[in-house]
BAZA-461784 format. One line per field, with one value per residue (C-alpha): residue in one letter; residue number from 1; x, y, z negated. Coordinates in pm, 1 decimal. Example, Ala and Ser with C-alpha at 12.3 -4.5 7.8 and 13.67 -1.06 7.14 Angstrom:
// BAZA-461784
code a_s
pos 1_2
xx 1230.0_1367.0
yy -450.0_-106.0
zz -780.0_-714.0
// end
This chain:
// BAZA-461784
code x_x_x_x_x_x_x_x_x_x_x_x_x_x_x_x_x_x_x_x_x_x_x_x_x_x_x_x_x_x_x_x_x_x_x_x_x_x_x_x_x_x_x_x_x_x_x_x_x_x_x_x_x_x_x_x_x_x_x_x_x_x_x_x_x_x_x_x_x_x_x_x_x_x_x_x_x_x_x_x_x_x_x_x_x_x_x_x_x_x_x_x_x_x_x_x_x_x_x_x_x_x_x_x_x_x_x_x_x_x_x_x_x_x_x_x_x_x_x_x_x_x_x_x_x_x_x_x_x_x_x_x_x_x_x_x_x_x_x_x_x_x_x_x_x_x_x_x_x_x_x_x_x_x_x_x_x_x_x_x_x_x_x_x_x_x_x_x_x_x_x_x_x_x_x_x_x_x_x_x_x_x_x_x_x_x_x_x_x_x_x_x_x_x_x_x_x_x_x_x_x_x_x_x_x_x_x_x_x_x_x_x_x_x_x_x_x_x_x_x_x_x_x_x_x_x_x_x_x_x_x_x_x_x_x_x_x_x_x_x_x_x_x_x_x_x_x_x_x_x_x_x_x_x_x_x_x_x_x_x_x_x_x_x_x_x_x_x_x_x_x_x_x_x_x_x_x_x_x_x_x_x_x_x_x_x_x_x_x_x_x_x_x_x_x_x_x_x_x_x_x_x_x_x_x_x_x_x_x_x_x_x_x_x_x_x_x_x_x_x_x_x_x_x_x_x_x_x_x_x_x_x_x_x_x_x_x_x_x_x_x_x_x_x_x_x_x_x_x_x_x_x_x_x_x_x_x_x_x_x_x_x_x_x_x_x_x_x_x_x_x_x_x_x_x_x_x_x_x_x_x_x_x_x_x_x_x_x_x_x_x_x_x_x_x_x_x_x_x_x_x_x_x_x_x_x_x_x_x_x_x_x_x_x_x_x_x_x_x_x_x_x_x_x_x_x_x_x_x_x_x_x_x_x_x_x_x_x_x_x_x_x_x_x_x_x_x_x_x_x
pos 1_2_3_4_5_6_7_8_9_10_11_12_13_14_15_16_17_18_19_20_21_22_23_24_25_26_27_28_29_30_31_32_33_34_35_36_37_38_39_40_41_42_43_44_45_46_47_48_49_50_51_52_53_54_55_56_57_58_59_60_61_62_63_64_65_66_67_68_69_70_71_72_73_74_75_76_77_78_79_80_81_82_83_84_85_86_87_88_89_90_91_92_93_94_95_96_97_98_99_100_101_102_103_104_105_106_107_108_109_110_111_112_113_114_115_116_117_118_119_120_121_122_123_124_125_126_127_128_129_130_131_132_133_134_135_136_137_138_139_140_141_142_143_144_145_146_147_148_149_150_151_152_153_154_155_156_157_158_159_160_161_162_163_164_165_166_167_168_169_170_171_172_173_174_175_176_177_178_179_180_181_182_183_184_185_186_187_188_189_190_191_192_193_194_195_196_197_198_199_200_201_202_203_204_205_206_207_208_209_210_211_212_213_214_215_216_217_218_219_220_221_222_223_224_225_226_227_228_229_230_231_232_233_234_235_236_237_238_239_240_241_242_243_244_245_246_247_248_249_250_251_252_253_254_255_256_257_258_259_260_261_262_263_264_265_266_267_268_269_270_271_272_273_274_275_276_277_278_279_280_281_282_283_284_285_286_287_288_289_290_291_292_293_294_295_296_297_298_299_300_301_302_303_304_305_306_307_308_309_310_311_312_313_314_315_316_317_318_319_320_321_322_323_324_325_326_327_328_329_330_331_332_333_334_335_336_337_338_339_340_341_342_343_344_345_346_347_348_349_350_351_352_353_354_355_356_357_358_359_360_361_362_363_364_365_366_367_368_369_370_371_372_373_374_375_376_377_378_379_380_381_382_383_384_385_386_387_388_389_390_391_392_393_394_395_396_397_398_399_400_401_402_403_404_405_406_407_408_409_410_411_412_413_414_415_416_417_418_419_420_421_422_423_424_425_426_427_428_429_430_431_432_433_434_435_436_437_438_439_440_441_442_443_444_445_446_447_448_449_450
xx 6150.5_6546.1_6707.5_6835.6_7205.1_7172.0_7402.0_7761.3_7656.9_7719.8_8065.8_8055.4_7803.5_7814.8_8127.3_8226.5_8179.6_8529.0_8575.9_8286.3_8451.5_8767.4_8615.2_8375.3_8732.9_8922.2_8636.7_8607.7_8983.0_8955.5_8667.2_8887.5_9171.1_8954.4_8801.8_9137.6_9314.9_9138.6_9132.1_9358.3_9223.0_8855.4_8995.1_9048.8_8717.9_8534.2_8788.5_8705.1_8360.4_8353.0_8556.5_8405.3_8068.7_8273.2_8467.0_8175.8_7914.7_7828.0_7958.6_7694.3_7716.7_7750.6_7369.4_7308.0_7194.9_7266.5_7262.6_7316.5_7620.9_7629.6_7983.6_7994.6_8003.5_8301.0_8247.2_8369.7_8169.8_8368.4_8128.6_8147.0_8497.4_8461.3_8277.8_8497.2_8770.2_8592.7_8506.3_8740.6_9068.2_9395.3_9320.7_8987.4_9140.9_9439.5_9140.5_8948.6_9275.9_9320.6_9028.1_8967.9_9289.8_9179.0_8845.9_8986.6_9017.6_8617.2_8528.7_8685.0_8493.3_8197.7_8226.1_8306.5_7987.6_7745.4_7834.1_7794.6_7476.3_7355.7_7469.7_7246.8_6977.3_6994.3_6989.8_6643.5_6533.8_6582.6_6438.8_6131.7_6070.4_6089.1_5876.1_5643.5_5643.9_5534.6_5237.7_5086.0_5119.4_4968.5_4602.0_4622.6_4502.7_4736.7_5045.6_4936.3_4903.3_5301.9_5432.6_5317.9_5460.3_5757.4_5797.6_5659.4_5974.6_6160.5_6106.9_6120.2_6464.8_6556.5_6416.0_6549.8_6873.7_6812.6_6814.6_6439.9_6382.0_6189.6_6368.4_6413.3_6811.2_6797.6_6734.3_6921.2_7249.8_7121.0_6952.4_7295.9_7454.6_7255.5_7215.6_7598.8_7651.1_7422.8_7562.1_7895.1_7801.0_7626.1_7955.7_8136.9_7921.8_7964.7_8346.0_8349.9_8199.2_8409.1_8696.8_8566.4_8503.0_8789.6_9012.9_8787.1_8842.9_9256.2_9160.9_8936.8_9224.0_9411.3_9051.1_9001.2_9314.9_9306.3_8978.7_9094.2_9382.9_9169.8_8925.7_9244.6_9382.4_9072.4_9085.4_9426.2_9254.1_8981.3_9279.6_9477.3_9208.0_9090.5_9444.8_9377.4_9077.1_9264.8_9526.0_9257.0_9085.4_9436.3_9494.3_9192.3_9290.7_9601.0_9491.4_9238.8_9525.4_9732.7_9484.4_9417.8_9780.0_9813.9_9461.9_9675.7_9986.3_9787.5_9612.4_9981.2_9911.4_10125.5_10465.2_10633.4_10751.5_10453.9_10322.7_10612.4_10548.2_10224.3_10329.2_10556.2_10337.2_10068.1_10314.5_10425.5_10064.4_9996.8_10292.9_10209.0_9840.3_9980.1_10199.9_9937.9_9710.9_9974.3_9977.8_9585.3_9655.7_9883.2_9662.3_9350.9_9552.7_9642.4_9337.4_9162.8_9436.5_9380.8_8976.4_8990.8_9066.2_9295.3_9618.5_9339.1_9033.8_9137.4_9101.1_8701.7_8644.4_8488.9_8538.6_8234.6_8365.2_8376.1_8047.4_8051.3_8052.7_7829.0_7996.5_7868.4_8010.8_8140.5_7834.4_7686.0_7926.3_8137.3_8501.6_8494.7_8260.6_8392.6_8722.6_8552.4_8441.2_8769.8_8923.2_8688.8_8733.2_9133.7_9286.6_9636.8_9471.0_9245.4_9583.2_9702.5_9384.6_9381.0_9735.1_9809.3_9912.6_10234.5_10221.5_9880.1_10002.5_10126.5_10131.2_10201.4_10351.0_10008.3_9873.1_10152.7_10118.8_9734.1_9784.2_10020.9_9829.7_9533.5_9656.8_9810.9_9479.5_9316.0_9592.6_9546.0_9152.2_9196.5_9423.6_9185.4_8938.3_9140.0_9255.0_8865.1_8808.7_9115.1_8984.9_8626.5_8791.6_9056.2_8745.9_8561.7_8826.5_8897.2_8499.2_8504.6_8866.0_8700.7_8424.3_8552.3_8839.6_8514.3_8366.4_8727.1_8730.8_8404.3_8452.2_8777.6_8637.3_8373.0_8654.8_8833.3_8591.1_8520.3_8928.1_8931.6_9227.9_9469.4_9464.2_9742.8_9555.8_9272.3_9410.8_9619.3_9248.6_9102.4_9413.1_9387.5_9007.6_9104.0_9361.3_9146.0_8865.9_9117.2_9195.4_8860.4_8838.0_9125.5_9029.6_8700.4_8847.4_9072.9_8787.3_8599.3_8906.6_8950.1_8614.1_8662.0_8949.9_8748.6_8452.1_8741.6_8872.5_8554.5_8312.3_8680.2_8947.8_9162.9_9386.8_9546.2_9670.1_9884.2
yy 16525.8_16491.7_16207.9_16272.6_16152.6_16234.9_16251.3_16035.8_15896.6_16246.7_16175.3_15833.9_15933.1_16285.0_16283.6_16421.3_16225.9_16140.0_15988.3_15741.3_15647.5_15623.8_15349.7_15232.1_15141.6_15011.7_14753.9_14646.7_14602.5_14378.5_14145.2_14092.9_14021.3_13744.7_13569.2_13578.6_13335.8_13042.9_12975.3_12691.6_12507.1_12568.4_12436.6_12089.6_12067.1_11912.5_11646.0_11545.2_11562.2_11178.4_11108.3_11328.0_11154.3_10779.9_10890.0_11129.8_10850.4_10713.5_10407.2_10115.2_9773.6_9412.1_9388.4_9721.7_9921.3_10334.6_10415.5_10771.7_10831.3_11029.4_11173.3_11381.5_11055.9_10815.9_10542.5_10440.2_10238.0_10063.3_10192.9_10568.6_10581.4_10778.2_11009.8_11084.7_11126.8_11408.9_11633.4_11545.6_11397.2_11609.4_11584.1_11751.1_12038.7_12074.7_12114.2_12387.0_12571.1_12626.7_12653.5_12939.5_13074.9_13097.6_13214.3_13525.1_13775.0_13657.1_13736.6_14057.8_14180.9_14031.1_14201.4_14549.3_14446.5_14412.1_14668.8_14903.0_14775.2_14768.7_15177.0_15265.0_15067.1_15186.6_15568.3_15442.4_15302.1_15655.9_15862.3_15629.4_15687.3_16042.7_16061.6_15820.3_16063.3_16330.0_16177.8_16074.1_16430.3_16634.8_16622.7_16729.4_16480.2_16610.5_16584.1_16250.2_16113.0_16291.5_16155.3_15820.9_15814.4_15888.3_15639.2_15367.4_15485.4_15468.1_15122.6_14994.8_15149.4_14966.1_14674.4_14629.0_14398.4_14579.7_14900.3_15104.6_15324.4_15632.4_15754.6_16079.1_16196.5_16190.7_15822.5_15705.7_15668.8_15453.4_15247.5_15154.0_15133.8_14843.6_14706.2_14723.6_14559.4_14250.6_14180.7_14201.1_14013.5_13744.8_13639.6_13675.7_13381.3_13235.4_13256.7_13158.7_12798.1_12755.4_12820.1_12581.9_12329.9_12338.6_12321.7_11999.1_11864.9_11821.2_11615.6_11395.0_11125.8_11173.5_11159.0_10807.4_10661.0_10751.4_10613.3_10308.6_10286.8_10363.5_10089.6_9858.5_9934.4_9895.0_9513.5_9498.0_9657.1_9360.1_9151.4_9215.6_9246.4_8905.2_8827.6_9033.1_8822.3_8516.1_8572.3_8718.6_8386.2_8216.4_8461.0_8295.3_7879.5_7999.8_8112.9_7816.4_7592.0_7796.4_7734.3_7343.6_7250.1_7451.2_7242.3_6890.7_6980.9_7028.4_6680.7_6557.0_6491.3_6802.7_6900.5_7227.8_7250.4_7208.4_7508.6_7662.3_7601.0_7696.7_8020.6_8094.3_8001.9_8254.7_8506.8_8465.0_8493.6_8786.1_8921.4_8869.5_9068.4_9363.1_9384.2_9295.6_9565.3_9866.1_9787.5_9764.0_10181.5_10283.4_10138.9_10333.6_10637.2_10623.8_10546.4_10863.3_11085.0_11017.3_11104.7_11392.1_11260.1_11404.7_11244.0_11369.0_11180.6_10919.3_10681.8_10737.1_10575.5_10238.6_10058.5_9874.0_9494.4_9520.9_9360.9_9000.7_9048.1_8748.9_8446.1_8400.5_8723.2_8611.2_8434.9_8594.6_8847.0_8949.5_8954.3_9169.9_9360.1_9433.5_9499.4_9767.0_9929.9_9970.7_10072.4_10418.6_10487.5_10376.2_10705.9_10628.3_10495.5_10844.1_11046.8_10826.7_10894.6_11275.4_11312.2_11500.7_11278.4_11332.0_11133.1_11099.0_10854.2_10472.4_10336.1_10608.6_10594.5_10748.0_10411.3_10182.4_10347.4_10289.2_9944.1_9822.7_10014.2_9823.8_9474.8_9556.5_9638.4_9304.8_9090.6_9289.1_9234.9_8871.2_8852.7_9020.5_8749.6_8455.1_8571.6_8583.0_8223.0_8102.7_8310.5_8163.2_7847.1_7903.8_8019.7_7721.3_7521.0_7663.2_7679.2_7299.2_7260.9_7518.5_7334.2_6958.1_7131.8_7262.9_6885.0_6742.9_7011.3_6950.7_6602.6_6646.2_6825.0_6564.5_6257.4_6461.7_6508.1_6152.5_6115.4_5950.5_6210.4_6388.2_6840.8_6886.8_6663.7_6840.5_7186.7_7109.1_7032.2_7381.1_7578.9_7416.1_7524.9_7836.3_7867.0_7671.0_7957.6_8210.4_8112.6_8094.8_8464.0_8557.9_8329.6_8508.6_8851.6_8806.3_8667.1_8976.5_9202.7_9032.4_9107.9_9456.3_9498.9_9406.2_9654.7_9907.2_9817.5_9815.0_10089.2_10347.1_10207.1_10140.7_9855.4_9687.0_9355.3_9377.5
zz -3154.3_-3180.2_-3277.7_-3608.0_-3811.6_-4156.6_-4426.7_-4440.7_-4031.0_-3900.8_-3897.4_-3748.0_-3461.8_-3427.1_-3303.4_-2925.7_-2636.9_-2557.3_-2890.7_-2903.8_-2564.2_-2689.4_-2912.3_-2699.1_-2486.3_-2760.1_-2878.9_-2540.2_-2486.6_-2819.1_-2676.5_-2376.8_-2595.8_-2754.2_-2446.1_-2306.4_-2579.3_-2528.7_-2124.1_-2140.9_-2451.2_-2288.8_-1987.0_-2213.1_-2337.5_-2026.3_-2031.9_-2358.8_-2387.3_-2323.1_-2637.1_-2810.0_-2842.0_-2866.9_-3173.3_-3301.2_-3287.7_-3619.5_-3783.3_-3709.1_-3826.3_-3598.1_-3762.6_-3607.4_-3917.0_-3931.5_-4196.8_-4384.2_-4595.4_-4952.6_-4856.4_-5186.8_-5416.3_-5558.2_-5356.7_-5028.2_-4732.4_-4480.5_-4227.1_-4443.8_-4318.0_-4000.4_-4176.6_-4445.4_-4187.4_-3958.5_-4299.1_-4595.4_-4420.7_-4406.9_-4016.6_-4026.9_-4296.5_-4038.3_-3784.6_-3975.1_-4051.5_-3681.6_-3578.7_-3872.6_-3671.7_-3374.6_-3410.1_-3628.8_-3356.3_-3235.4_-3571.1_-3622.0_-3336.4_-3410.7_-3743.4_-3624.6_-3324.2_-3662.6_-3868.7_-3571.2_-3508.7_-3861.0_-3864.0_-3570.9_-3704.0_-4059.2_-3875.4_-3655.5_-3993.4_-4151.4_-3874.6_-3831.2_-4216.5_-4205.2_-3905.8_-4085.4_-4393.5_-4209.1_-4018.7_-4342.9_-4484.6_-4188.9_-4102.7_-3740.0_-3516.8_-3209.6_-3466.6_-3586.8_-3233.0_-3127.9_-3405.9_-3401.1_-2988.1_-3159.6_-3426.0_-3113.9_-2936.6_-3182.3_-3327.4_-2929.5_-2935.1_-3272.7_-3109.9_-2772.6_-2610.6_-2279.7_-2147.4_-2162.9_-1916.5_-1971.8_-2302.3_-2412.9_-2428.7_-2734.2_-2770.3_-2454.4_-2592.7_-2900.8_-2686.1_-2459.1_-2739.7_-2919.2_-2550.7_-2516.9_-2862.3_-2829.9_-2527.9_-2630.3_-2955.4_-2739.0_-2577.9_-2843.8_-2965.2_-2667.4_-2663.3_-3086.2_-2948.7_-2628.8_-2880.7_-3131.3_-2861.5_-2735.2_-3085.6_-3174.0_-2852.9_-2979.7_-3307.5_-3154.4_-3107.3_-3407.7_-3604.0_-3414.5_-3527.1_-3870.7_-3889.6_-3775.5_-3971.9_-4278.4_-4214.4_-4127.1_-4444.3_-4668.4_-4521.1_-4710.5_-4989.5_-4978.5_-4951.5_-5204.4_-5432.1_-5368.2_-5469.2_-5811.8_-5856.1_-5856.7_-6066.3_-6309.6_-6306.8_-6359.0_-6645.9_-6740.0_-6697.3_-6876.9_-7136.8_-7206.5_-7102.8_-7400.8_-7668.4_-7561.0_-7593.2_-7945.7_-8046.0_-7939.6_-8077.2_-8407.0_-8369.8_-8289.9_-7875.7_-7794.6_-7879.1_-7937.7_-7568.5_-7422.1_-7621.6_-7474.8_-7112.8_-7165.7_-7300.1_-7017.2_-6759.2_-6934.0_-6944.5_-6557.5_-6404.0_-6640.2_-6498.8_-6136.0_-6197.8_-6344.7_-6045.2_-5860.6_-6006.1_-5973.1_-5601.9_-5588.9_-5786.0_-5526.0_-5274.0_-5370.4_-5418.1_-5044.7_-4922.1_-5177.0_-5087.6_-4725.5_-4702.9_-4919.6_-5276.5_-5495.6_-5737.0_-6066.0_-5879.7_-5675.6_-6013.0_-6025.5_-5649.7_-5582.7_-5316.2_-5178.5_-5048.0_-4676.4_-4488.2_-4328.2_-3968.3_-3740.9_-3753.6_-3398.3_-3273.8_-2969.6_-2841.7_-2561.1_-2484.9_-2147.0_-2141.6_-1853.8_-1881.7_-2245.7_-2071.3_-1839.8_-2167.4_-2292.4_-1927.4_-2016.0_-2377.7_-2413.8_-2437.3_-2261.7_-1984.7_-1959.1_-1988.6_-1670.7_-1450.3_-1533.0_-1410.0_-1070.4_-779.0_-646.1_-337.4_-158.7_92.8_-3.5_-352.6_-563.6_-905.0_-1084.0_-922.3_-1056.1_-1392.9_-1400.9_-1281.6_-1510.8_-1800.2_-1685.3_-1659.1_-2044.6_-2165.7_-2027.3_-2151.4_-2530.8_-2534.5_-2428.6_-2758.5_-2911.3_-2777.2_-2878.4_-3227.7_-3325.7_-3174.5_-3363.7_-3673.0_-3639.5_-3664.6_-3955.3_-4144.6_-4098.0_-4218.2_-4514.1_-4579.2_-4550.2_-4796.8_-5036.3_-5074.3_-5119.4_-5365.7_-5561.7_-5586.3_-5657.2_-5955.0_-6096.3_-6077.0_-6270.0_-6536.2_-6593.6_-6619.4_-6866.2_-7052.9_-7063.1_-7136.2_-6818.7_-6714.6_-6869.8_-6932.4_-6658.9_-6417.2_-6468.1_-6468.4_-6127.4_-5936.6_-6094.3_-5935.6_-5641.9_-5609.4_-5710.4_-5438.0_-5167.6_-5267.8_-5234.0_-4909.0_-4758.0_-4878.2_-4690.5_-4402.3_-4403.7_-4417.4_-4154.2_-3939.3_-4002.1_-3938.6_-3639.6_-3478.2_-3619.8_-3392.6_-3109.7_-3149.8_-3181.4_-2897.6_-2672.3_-2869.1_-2910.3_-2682.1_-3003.6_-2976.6_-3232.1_-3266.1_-3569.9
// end
């Protein structure tokens, strides 16, 4: 039984010998063309697999939750953060930009490798029909049984990624060829993840620090929102304030000037929120922009308040061998050990680099140490003022009530506990960022004392 082309295929595979070699050369020529532009970036990828699984590890908590992001909502988790980075941030579009680049020639072949493929299958499909046809319209047992060896050699031919042996001419050449295109299709697979590998591999440290700085900056954000806060609530004591001195001017304990200053000093801390508020806007807009927002969306996000790290962080834990930690993930200090010695003999400069680089990175984490022991301590200070300005207030209000003290006297103690609350929310933020620079530091090899 020949092995039949029908229709439109006659052209693409009954041509001459030479020509299907001709092609048969130039596809090959292509794969080579592919495999060969990515040697020196696959070269990089060994080198980075180490960072790779630091700065693709998910965000987990000091309380050592995991939890699992919705990445496609409005609101933004200070843990979400790396997340957002590797798939929404103008980093990880720059990545899939060149990585779409650089994969285009693998995917051209791969392409050409499939619709080949699907050709000389579609033409086993076609013959294996027609066979088919005619075995169910003859009753002769001897045809019957030939053409049913047929269609089983066949449909082993349309089936196999190796070469059979034992095929008729006919079917010899289909069979290299599907042989010839899986394997070529195989490492073109295997070259499309080397590639992506090693284009990954170059974001990995740009993808880390913009994480960082986006979890660094949503701090401010907490910051300067706590700020907002207060000057809402003094919007607040200055407005009541506004209407108590218009009530005693009218009962003849208040003059026109102390409406006045009442008025101004209204108008002054409603002042200082709006400015306040248009940098808490420009804020969000940088953070939205810079996971994946954009200038006609940024406006819906909400920004979750950033969780309380232990306030016993620091118990139990090993400068040194928190320093070793670093010592592998810093970055720097990886770019120093995979440099090429120049000088194999003596103290070389590769060595006095390292050390130096070393003896840096000790003296940062120890800052890094210290700052949260002198944060722990800030924080518990300002828990303790926060908390007798709170009595001091509440036992204002009562005597003033009881015309014991005057309105100003008892409006200065309520700012004061509104400032002495304000500043145990910064103290307490700052405490937190402060251990957050420290798990940077020994989970990524970020360090950052600013």
């Amino acid at each position: 039984m020949l092995y039949r082309m029908n229709g439109n295929r006659d052209a693409k595979y009954g041509e001459k010998e030479g020509s299907r070699k001709r092609r048969a050369a130039v596809l090959f020529c292509a794969v080579l063309l592919c495999l060969s532009a990515f040697p020196s970036l696959a070269e990089n990828t060994n080198a980075g697999t180490a960072s790779t699984e630091n700065a693709n590890a998910s965000a987990t908590n000091s309380a050592g939750s995991n939890p699992t992001w919705d990445l496609e909502d409005n609101r933004i988790s200070f843990y979400e953060v790396p997340e957002l980075v590797e798939h929404y941030s103008s980093i990880a579009e720059m990545e899939k930009d060149i990585l779409s680049e650089s994969t285009k020639g693998i995917h051209g072949v791969k392409d050409a490798v499939k619709e080949q493929r699907e050709d000389i299958l579609d033409a086993l499909s076609e013959n294996i029909n027609a066979l088919k046809d005619e075995r169910d319209n003859t009753e002769d047992k001897t045809v019957k049984e030939a053409l049913t060896k047929e269609i089983s050699k066949l449909e082993k031919v349309k089936n196999s990624k190796r070469i059979l042996p034992g095929l008729d001419s006919s079917l010899v050449e289909a069979n290299a060829a599907l042989t010839e295109l899986s394997k070529t299709d195989k490492e073109m697979t295997k070259a499309e993840k080397k590639a992506e590998k090693a284009v990954r591999s170059q974001f990995i440290t740009g993808k880390a620090v913009l994480s960082d700085a986006m979890q660094n900056l949503l701090f401010s954000y907490a910051q300067t929102e706590n700020t907002e806060n207060l000057l809402e609530k003094r919007v607040s004591l200055m407005n009541r304030s506004l209407e108590k001195v218009k009530k005693e001017m009218s009962l003849g304990k208040a003059t026109a000037n102390d409406v006045t200053a009442a008025e101004l000093s209204l108008k002054s801390a409603e002042s200082d929120l709006k400015k306040m508020r248009n940098g808490l806007d420009t804020m969000k807009r940088n953070i939205g922009l810079s996971l994946g927002w954009h200038m006609n969306t940024y406006q819906n996000i909400t920004i979750d308040p950033i969780p309380d790290f232990p306030r016993d962080f620091l118990n139990g834990r090993n400068q040194e061998t928190d320093y070793q930690a670093v010592l592998v993930r810093n970055g720097e200090y990886g770019e120093i050990l995979r440099e090429k010695e120049k000088n194999i003999t003596g103290w070389t400069e590769k060595k006095q680099k390292q050390a130096e680089k070393a003896e840096s990175i000790r003296s940062s984490l120890k800052a890094l140490w210290e700052n949260i022991e002198t944060k722990s301590l800030s924080l518990k200070q300002a828990e303790s003022t926060a908390t007798l300005a709170n009595l001091k207030k509440e036992r204002a209000l009562r005597m003033q009530e009881k015309g014991l003290i005057g309105r100003v006297d008892a409006e200065g103690m309520e700012l004061d506990a509104l400032s002495s609350e304000n500043s145990y929310e910064e103290a307490r933020l700052e405490y937190n960022q402060a251990v957050f620079r420290y798990e940077e530091a020994v989970n990524k090899g970020i360090i950052s004392l600013d």
